[in-house]
Phi, psi and omega in degrees: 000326176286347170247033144290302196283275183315300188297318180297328214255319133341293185299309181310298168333293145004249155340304193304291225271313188251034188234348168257170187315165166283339152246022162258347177302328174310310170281338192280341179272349175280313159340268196286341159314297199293331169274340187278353171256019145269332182287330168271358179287299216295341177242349149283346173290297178331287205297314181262000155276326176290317193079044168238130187271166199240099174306095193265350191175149152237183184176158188250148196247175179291351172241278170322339161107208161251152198214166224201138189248118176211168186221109185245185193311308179279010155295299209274347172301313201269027139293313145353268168314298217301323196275294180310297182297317163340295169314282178303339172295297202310321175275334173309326212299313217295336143306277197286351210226035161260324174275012163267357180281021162248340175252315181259164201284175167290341193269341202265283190313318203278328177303314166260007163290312189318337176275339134353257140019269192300336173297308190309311169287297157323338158306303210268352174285335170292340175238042187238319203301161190270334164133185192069212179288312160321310167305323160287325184302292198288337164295320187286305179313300202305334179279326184292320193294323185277344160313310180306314177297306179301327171290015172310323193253043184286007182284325173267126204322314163353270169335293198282345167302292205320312182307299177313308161308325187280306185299317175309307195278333157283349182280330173298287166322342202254303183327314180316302197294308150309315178317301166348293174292337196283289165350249179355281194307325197296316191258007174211006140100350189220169179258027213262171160277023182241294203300320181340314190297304134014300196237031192260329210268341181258021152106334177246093191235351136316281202278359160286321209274310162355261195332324166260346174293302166263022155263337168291344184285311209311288203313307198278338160109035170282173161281135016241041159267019171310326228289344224260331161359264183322305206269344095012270170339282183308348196267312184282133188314167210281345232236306188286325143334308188302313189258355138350266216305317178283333156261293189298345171286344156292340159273023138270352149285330115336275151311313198275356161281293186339300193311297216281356173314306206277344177269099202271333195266121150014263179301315208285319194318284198312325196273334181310298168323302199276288214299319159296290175001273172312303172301353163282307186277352175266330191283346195278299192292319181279345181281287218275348155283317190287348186286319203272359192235006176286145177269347197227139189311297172304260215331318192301327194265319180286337151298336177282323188294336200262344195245343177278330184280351186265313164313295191311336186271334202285332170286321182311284171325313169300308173298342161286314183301323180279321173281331151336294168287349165098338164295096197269339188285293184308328176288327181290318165304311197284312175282336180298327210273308185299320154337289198280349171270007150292323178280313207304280224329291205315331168276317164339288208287306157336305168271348168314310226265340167303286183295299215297354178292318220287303179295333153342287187227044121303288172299337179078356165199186198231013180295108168257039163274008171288352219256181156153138137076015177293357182285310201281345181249342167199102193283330223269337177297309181275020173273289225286310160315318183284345137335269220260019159284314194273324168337269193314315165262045174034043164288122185287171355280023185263176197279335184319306192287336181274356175273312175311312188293334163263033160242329170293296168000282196303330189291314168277005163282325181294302181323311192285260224296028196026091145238124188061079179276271194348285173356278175334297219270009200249320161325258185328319196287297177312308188291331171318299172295337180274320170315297175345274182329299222278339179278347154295298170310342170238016141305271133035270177296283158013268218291326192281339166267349163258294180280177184091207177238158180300098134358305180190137218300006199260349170282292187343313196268014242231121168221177175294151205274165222273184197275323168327298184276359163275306158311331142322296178284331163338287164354284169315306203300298195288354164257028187238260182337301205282323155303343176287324191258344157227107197272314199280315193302289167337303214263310160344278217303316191282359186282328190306309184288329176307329183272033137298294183283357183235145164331309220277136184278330202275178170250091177290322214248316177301336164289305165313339190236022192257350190269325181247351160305321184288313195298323162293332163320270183329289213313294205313305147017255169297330187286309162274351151309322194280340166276330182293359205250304170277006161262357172272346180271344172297316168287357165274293179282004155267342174303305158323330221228148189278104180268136173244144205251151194206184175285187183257147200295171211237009185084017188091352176261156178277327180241073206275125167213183221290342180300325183283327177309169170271142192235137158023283178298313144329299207290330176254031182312322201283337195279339181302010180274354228224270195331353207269332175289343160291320214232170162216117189285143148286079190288137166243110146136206181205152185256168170323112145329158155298324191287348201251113171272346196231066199275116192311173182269116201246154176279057187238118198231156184227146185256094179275117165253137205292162180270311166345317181302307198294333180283324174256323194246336187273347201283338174283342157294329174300322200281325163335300187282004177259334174270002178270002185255315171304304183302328169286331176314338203255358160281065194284333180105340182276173171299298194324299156312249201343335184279329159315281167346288183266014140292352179285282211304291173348292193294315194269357186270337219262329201273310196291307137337327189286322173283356168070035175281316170252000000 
């Protein structure tokens, strides 16, 4: 009955999308985002206000037995993210995809919304499905639409690798996932994710939790099954970039919570605990060095995302370890940290990937020494950016800093109560460094594409962007402001949800936290009154008085010019040194003689590429480029050969029949 349901309402989509005008598809796909994201907000607010889960459909699937679309708490946090960035991609689209509705055909234009649209559904059927063939079915959509997506610009050789690679390797994680599911239906006759316990309870709960960890690893980008990240991003237009990075990499985070909702014994817990742990804390670090030495906007940001998925894990690790150990408190504050830098992520990273749209396409690229000084042609973009700038280094008074901050919490709890000290403390030491690292990497992107002076004449040329796609970024921004300055509602809500996994009935943590929860408000508060306050007094003492604009002083040289700024690479010269054994670089250009005192203008740019890509992702262009060099070796041109050929084919078709093989 659910795929009764589901194919007819494809099609109408369908039919819809590629049958209205070319510059009404945009609404007709913004239409149905808004609907599918009240029909699932509006009965996920219910389910986390009750804490009651909600059955929408049952149903018998073609393999798996029976199964079911429901929405229980941790369903409904991620219906949420899922719903809102929906929203908000679809109306950014109508702004950046205006100046492709003169380059690409209506078929082109009608092919990515639909795809747009099914990602946005298929999202939210993965995380209502009971697990089995429905589940796969909408993890296999959900990987096709976004292939789609990623292929806008496939005429360039770039793009269609970046594609390919991101399909292959999720079909691989998708092999994992079956194997899981195959697992799962062989000891309990069904595929569901209720059943796990079941088989958690015969001892094989390492190697069912393996399996899914990589095939849910693919999709969220741990290491080192990350590679397909960096180039997958930078290859898809920025609104399909947000909502990847801001979403779809979270239903691989998703599933490895499920799985792990269903695992009850102790010892199995604690190894569970450490191998996230560790895998967090490797994904973290390398994601955010490898983030701090990038040159190109996206890539820096689709690297930030492989290091917000390594944070994530890293609370995830702690809150297992803790509930392992019988601390029920540190898991829950450590899993509430996790939760909620799931949600935080989705808005941060949505608007970066917004704004890095915005400067696109003005510039026409995402390099950034093309930047300088883009604040002064389009402030509302480097407000909005710098928002979800200081968001992403957890800086208060913003959501960043309270999801991180309860995740240090469970860590330093842990420590005080010496439970995982070692753990704990090896946790913290990591997140320490990755905050550092992350806040020199958006320093970085920040200052070289805004501030300072213009580079190259298309900033000079350059103004904001249209009101649509500022209302867009609105969206993020204002729930990036409003968790930040009431921290205690946010934190309720996902506690509703931690306690699926922890003993606890009460909003224990929230009580527990209300005191330095008020105290984080008030600060965050009073930290913008007191801005809002010197800055009406700066426009007041500015009325009176003549202002004049001039270059920026220059130190005493006389003659300072654009040459002189910090360019990317300068700026995070120091840490590449740590970094150079990760990467392998790609030089364009030459650097500055020792000799050239007065030195002319040179070209020079550097590509840092993960070295990980040759191992996990380059390997299929070879086997590619070997079997089309085989196949082609056998295009001899003559008759004769080709007549061979089925005479070949015959005689083994004829051997092969004789033996009853086929």
């Amino acid at each position: 009955m659910f795929y009764l349901y589901l194919l007819p309402t494809l099609t109408l989509l369908i039919v819809a999308l590629f049958l209205s005008p070319l510059r009404s598809k945009v609404w007709v796909a913004l239409a149905t985002a808004v609907t599918l994201a009240l029909a699932a907000i509006v009965p996920a607010i219910g389910v986390l206000t009750s804490g009651k889960s909600l059955v929408l459909m049952e149903f018998m699937s073609p393999i798996f037995g029976q199964e079911s679309l429901s929405i229980d708490p941790l369903s409904a946090i991620f219906l949420l993210i899922i719903g809102v960035a929906g929203v908000a991609t679809v109306l950014y689209s109508k702004g950046y995809l205006e100046q492709y509705l003169k380059k690409k055909s209506s078929a082109h234009i009608s092919l990515h919304y639909t795809s747009l649209v099914v990602l946005i559904l298929s999202m939210m059927l993965v995380v209502i499905s009971s697990g089995g063939f429905s589940f796969l079915f909408a993890w296999e959509l959900m990987t096709i639409a976004s292939f789609l997506l990623i292929l806008f610009d496939a005429e360039r050789a770039e793009v269609l690798r970046a594609a390919v690679a991101y399909l292959i390797m999720m079909h691989i994680g998708f092999i994992f996932l079956v194997a899981g599911f195959a697992t799962i239906y062989a000891n309990t006759s069904t595929g569901a994710f209720s059943d796990l316990a079941i088989c958690f309870s015969n001892g094989k709960t390492i190697p069912i939790f393996i399996l899914f960890l990589l095939g849910f690893g693919m999709k969220a980008g741990l290491f080192p099954m990350h590679v397909w990240l960096p180039e997958a991003h930078p290859a898809a237009p920025s609104h399909v970039s947000a909502i990847m990075s801001g979403v779809m990499i979270k239903t691989g985070v998703y599933g490895i919570m499920r799985v792990m909702w269903y695992i009850a014994d102790s010892t199995e817990l604690h190894t569970i605990g450490l191998i996230i742990l560790s895998v967090g804390i490797i994904t973290g670090l390398w994601g955010v060095i490898l983030a701090a030495v990038q040159n190109d906007a996206k890539r820096l940001l689709a690297y930030s995302s492989i290091e917000n998925v390594g944070v994530i894990f890293i609370g995830l690790g702690i809150a297992t370890l803790g509930q392992a150990s019988g601390n029920h408190l540190v898991a829950t504050i450590a899993l509430c940290g996790a939760l909620l830098h799931t949600v935080n992520h989705s808005l941060f990273k949505s608007l970066l990937f917004f704004g890095a749209g915005n400067i696109y396409s003005q510039m026409h690229t995402t390099l950034l020494d093309k930047f300088g000084g883009v604040a002064k042609h389009m402030p509302v973009t480097a407000i909005l950016f710098f928002i979800a700038t200081l968001a992403i280094c957890a800086l208060p008074p913003l959501n960043g800093f309270v999801g991180e901050f309860l995740i240090y919490l469970g860590m330093l709890d842990s420590v005080r109560d010496n439970v995982n000290t070692i753990y704990a403390a090896s946790g913290l030491l990591a997140l320490a460094l990755i905050g550092g690292i992350a806040v020199l990497a958006f320093s970085k992107l920040y200052s070289t594409i805004f501030l300072g002076s213009p580079r190259d004449h298309h900033v000079a040329e350059s103004q904001e962007v249209d009101n649509i796609r500022i209302a867009a970024m609105a969206i993020p921004a204002t729930g990036i402001i409003l968790i930040g300055l009431f921290p205690q509602f946010a934190i309720r809500i996902v506690e509703g949800v931690a306690q699926q996994f922890t003993p606890y009935t009460e909003p224990v943590v929230s009580q527990y936290l209300t005191p330095t929860l008020t105290k984080l408000s008030l600060t965050a508060w009073l930290l913008i009154i007191i801005i809002a306050l010197i800055y009406i007094i700066k426009s007041r003492a500015q009325r009176s008085r003549t202002i004049a604009q001039g270059p920026t002083w220059g130190c005493g040289f006389t003659s300072p010019n654009i040459r002189m700024q910090y360019t990317g690479e300068s700026f995070a010269e120091g840490l590449e040194s740590i970094a150079t054994s990760f990467t392998q670089n790609t030089i364009e250009g030459r650097t500055v003689g020792k000799s050239e005192i007065f030195p002319s203008t040179h070209n020079y740019n550097i590509r840092h590429k993960d070295k990980i890509d040759r191992l996990f992702a380059e390997w299929w262009v070879e086997l590619l480029h070997i079997i089309n060099k085989r196949v082609m070796s056998l295009r001899t041109g003559k008759i004769n050969i080709y007549i061979a050929y089925a005479l070949i084919f015959l005689v083994v078709i004829f051997v092969v029949s004789l033996f009853n093989l086929i």
